[in-house]
N, C-alpha and C positions, 0 to 999 in steps of 0.2 A: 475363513473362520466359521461361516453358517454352518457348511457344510460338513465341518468337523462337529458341532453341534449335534446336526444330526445323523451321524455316526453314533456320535457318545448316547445319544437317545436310543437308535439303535440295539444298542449293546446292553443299555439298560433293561428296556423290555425286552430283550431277549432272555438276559440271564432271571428276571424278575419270578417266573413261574419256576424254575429250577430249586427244588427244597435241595437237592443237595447239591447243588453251585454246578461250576464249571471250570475245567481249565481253561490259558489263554487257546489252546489250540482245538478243544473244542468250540468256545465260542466265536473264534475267525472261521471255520466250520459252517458253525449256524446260520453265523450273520454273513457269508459271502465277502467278509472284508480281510485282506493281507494280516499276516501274523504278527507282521512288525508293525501295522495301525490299530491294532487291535489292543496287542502288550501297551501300547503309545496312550492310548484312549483310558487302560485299566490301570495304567499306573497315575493317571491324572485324579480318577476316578476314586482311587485310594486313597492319595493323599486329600481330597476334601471330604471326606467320609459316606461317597455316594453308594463304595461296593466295599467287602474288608476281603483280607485274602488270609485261608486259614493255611498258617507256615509250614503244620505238617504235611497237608495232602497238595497244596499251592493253589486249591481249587479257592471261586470267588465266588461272593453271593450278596444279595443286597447289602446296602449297610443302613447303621440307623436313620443318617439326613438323608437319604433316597426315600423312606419309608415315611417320613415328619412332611417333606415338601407333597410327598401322593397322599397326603390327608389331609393336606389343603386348609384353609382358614372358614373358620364359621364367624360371621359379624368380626372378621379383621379379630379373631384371636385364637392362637393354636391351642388344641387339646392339650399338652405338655404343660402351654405356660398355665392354663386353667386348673389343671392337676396338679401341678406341684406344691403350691399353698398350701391345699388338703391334706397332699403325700406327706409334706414335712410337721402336720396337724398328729396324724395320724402315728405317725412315727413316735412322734412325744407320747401321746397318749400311751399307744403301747408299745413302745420299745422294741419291739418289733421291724424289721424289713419292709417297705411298700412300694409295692411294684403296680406300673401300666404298662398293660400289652394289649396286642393288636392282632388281630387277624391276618393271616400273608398267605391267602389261597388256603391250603391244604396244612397251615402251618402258624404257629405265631409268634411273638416276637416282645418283647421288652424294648419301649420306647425311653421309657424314664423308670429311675429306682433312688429310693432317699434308704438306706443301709441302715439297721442300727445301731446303737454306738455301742452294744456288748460284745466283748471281748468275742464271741462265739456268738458266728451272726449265719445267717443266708445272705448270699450275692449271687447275683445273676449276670450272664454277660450279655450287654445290651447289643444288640443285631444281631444275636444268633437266633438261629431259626431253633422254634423248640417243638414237639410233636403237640398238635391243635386236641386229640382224641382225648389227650392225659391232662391230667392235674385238675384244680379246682379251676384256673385261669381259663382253662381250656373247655371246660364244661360250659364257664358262663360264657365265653364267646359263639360257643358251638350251638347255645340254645338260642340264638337268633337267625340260625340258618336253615334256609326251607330242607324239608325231608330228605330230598336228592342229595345235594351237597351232604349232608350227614351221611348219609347213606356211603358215600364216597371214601370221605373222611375216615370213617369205621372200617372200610372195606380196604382202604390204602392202608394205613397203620403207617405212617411215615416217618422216620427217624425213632423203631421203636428199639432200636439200640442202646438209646438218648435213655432210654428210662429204667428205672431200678426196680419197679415194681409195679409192673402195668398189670392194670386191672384188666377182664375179659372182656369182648365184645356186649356180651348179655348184660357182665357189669357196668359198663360204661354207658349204656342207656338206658340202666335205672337210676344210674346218680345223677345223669342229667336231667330226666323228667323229676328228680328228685329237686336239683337244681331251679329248672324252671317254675312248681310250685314253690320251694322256698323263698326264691327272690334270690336267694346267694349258693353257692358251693364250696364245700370242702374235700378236701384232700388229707390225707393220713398216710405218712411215709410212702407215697405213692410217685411221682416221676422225678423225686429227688430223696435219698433215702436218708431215714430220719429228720425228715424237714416236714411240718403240716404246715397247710397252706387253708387260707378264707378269701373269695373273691364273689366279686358283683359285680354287676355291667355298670356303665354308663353309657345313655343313650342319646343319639341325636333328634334333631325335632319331627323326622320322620316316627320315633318309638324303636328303631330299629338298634340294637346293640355295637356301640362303636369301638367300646374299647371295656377291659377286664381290670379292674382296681384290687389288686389284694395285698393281704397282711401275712407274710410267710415267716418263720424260726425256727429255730431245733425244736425236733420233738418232745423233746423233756421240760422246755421250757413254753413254749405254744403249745398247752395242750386241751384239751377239748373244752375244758372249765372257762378256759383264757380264750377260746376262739370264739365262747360264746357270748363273752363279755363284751369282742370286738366287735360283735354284729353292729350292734345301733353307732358306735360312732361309726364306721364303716359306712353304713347306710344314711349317715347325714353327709357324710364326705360325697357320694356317687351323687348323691341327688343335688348339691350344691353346684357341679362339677354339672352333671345333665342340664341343670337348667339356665345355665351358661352359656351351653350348648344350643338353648331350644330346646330339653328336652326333660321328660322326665322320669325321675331314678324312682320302682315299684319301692313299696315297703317290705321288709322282708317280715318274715312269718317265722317264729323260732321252730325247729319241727323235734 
């Protein structure tokens, strides 16, 4: 049984860096283990929600509880369970979509999301890998990373398939330095089209950005009047949520 363990461990970090997953035959490939202990390990793997497998292409890639258990507990309480209070706060307040996501290498991700209850809403699909470069989510995760890694990030462009209206290289780091003065960032029909998006980090007790909290919905309904209203609960919600963490959430600045 250990041993099967650390196989499944294996397989994990292998497939982990992979923004666009793996079949089971590459990853017996990678990992040097039989195709049929491999298929064996990724079909366990599925069913407890450690890897999802997308049905069109059969390729596998993290899943959301692989992603919750590698973020680990701070003072014995998960980021999720600490977020979601605020998320379903938040949601009332404005009616509105509230999503956390997370950084995944080159990439990020949606851990948790409280939907809203109009009829015509944004949903996201949680463990899919979304491009790190784009959106407002993406901006506030990506302004905690040293230069290099940006550097990367901007120069890979990954999964820019994924997006509907990606902004330039040049644009995307001036709305991030845009970002980082402000405290928060938005988005405007940009990696989901006709969806504006408002997000802000929340940080651990290092100050370092752990996770993207934002408020997305149709464009005609979120729109820049309404995004601007979100700011301060928005910004009481990250700081509530930070300092739970150990950490604390900047004030944002209207610009």
């Amino acid at each position: 049984m250990d041993n099967l363990v650390v196989k499944a461990v294996h397989v994990l970090s292998t497939l982990r860096p992979l923004a666009g997953g793996a079949s089971a035959r590459e990853l017996a490939s990678l990992t040097g283990l039989p195709r049929s202990t491999t298929q064996r390990i990724l079909t366990t793997l599925t069913s407890t929600g450690m890897v999802i497998q997308d049905h069109t292409t059969q390729r596998y890639k993290i899943g959301p509880r692989a992603l919750l258990i590698g973020l680990g507990y701070n003072s014995g309480l998960t980021l999720v369970t600490e977020a979601r209070p605020q998320m379903i706060a938040l949601r009332d307040a404005t009616g509105e979509t509230v999503g956390l996501s997370v950084a995944v290498d080159n990439t990020r991700v949606f851990l948790e999301e409280v939907q809203s209850t109009a009829e015509l809403r944004f949903a996201s699909e949680l463990g899919r890998l979304y491009p790190l470069w784009s959106g407002a989510n993406g901006r506030v995760l990506m302004s905690g990373l040293p230069a290099e890694q940006i550097d990367a990030v901007l120069e890979g462009r990954a999964l820019e398939e994924n997006v509907d209206h990606p902004l330039s290289i040049d644009q995307t780091r001036e709305e991030l330095e845009r970002a980082r003065e402000a405290g928060y960032a938005m988005a405007f029909n940009e990696a989901i089209a006709n969806v504006n998006s408002l997000a802000m980090p929340i940080r651990d007790a290092t100050g370092g950005v752990t996770a993207a909290l934002s408020i997305s919905g149709p464009a005609g309904r979120f729109t820049p009047e309404r995004m601007r209203e979100a700011i301060e609960p928005l910004r009481a919600a990250c700081a509530v949520v930070s300092s739970r963490l150990g950490g604390v959430a900047p004030a944002a600045t209207p610009r």
